[in-house]
C-alpha positions in Angstrom: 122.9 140.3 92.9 124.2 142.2 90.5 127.6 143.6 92.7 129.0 140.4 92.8 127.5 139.3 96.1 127.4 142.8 98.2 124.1 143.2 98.0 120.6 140.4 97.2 117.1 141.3 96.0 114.7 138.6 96.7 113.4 137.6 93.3 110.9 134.9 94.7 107.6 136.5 93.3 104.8 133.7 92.4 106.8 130.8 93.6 104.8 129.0 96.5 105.3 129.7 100.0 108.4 127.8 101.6 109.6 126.5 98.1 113.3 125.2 98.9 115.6 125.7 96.1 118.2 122.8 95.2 119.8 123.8 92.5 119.8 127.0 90.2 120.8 127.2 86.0 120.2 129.2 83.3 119.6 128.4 79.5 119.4 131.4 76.6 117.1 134.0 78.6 115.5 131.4 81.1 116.6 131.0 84.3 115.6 128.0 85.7 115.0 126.3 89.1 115.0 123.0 90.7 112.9 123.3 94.0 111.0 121.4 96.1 107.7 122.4 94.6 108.4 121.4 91.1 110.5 123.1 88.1 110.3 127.1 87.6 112.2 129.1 84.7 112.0 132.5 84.6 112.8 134.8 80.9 112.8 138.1 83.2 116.0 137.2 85.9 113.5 136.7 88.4 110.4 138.9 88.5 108.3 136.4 87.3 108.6 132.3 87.9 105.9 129.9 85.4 105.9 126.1 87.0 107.2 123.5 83.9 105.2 120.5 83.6 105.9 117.5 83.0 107.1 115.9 86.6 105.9 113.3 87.4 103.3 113.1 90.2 105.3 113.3 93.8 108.6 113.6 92.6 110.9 116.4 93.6 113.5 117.9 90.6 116.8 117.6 92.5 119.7 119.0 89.9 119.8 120.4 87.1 122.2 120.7 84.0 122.1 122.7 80.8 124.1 120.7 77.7 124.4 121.2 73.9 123.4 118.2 72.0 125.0 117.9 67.9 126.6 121.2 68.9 124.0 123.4 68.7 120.7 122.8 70.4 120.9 123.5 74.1 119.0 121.4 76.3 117.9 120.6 79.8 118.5 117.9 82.0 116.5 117.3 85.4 117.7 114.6 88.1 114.9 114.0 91.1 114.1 112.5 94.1 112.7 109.2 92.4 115.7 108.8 89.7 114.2 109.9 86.3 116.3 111.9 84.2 113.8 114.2 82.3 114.8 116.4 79.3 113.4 119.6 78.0 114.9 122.1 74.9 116.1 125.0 75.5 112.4 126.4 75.6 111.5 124.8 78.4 108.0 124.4 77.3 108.0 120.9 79.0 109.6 117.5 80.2 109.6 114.4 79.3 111.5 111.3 80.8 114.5 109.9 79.2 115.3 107.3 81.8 115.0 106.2 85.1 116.8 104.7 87.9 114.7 102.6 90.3 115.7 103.0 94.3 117.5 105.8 93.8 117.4 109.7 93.9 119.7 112.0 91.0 122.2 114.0 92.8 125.0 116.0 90.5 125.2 115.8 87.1 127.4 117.4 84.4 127.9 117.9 80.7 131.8 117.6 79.7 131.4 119.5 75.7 131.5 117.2 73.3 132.5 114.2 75.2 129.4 112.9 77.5 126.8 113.7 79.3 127.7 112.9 83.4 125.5 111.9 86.3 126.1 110.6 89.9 123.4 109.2 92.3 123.5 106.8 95.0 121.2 104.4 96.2 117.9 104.9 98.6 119.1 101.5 100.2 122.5 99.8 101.4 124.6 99.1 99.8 125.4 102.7 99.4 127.5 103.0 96.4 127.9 102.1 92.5 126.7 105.8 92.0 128.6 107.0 89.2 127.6 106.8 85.7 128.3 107.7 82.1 126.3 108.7 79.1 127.6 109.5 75.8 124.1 109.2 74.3 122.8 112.7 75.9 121.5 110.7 78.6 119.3 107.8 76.6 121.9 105.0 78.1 124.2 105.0 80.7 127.5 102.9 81.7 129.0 102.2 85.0 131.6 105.0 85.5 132.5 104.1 89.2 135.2 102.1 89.1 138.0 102.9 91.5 135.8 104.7 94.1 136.6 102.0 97.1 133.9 101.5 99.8 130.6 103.3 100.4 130.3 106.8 99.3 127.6 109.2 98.4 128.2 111.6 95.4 127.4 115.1 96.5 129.0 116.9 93.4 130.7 116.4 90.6 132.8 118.1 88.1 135.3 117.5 85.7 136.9 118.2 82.1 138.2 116.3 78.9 141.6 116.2 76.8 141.9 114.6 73.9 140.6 111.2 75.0 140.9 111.2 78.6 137.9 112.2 81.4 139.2 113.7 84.2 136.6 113.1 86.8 136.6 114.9 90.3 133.6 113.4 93.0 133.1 114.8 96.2 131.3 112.7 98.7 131.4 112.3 102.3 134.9 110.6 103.2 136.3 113.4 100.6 136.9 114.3 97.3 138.2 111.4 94.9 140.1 112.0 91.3 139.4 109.6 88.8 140.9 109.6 85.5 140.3 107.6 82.5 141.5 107.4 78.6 139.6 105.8 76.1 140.7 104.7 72.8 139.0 106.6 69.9 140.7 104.4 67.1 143.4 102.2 66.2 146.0 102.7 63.0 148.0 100.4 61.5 151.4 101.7 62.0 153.8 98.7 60.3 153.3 97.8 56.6 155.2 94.2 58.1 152.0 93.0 59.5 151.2 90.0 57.8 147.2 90.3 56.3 145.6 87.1 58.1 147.1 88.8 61.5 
């Protein structure tokens, strides 16, 4: 659309028959897809779709997030079905795998600028939860980031934003959307000249 929703072209030229679409993002001049036949980008908004490789056999890209790593380079970030994490620049000439999550399938992810690189996923088997993690890394290692959601839950979506040093973390699942908040110390000054030295 390009009347802010009152009218939609079809723009699915060269993509395979009944390709279902899961999640939609854009980098510089490529728009890119997630669907259920593999990874497409597109540099002309849609009249022509080239398949990324790099997937690995029989998994399905589920999300999709576009971050800046060191400030300047964009890059792309792929969740699927099978829990890898692949990564791409913002050429999207390929994917490769910067980690995976056994028994589990990549369901939202985020960037939060210059703060960390979010994902949330739950697990293929019960117990359902411990779905929430936490990269500042761009993604190479993650930390638990799920403390405070009570009971079972499946993330659906996330989203958020930073301050200073605090995360503010919304996650919507299926028993409803939870806030979770979070400050970190970035440092520590000393603030009395009284404080002996061996202290």
């Amino acid at each position: 659309s390009t009347n802010s929703g009152m009218n939609f072209t079809q723009v699915n030229a060269e993509l395979p028959a009944n390709s279902w679409v899961y999640d939609i993002d854009k980098i510089g001049v490529n728009l890119v897809l997630a669907t259920s036949n593999g990874v497409y980008k597109s540099s002309n908004d849609g009249s022509n779709w080239l398949k990324v490789p790099g997937l690995t056999l029989l998994d399905t890209p589920k999300t999709l997030c576009v971050y800046t790593e060191n400030g300047s380079d964009h890059k792309l970030s792929v969740g699927t079905q099978k829990g890898e994490i692949l990564h791409s620049h913002g050429d999207i000439t390929g994917l490769s795998v910067g980690i995976s999550f056994e028994v589990s399938v990549i369901i939202a992810q985020m960037f939060v600028p210059n703060e960390a690189l979010l994902s949330a996923f739950p697990m293929n088997l019960n117990p359902l939860g411990i779905g929430l993690y936490r990269s500042t890394d761009y993604g190479q290692s993650w930390i638990d980031f799920g403390q405070g959601l009570t009971g079972e839950y499946r993330i659906s979506t996330i989203a958020g934003k930073t301050s200073g040093n605090t995360v503010t973390l919304y996650a919507g699942s299926f028993n409803g959307v939870r806030l979770y908040e979070r400050t970190y110390i970035v440092g520590v000054n000393n603030l009395s000249t009284e404080i002996p030295d061996e202290f």
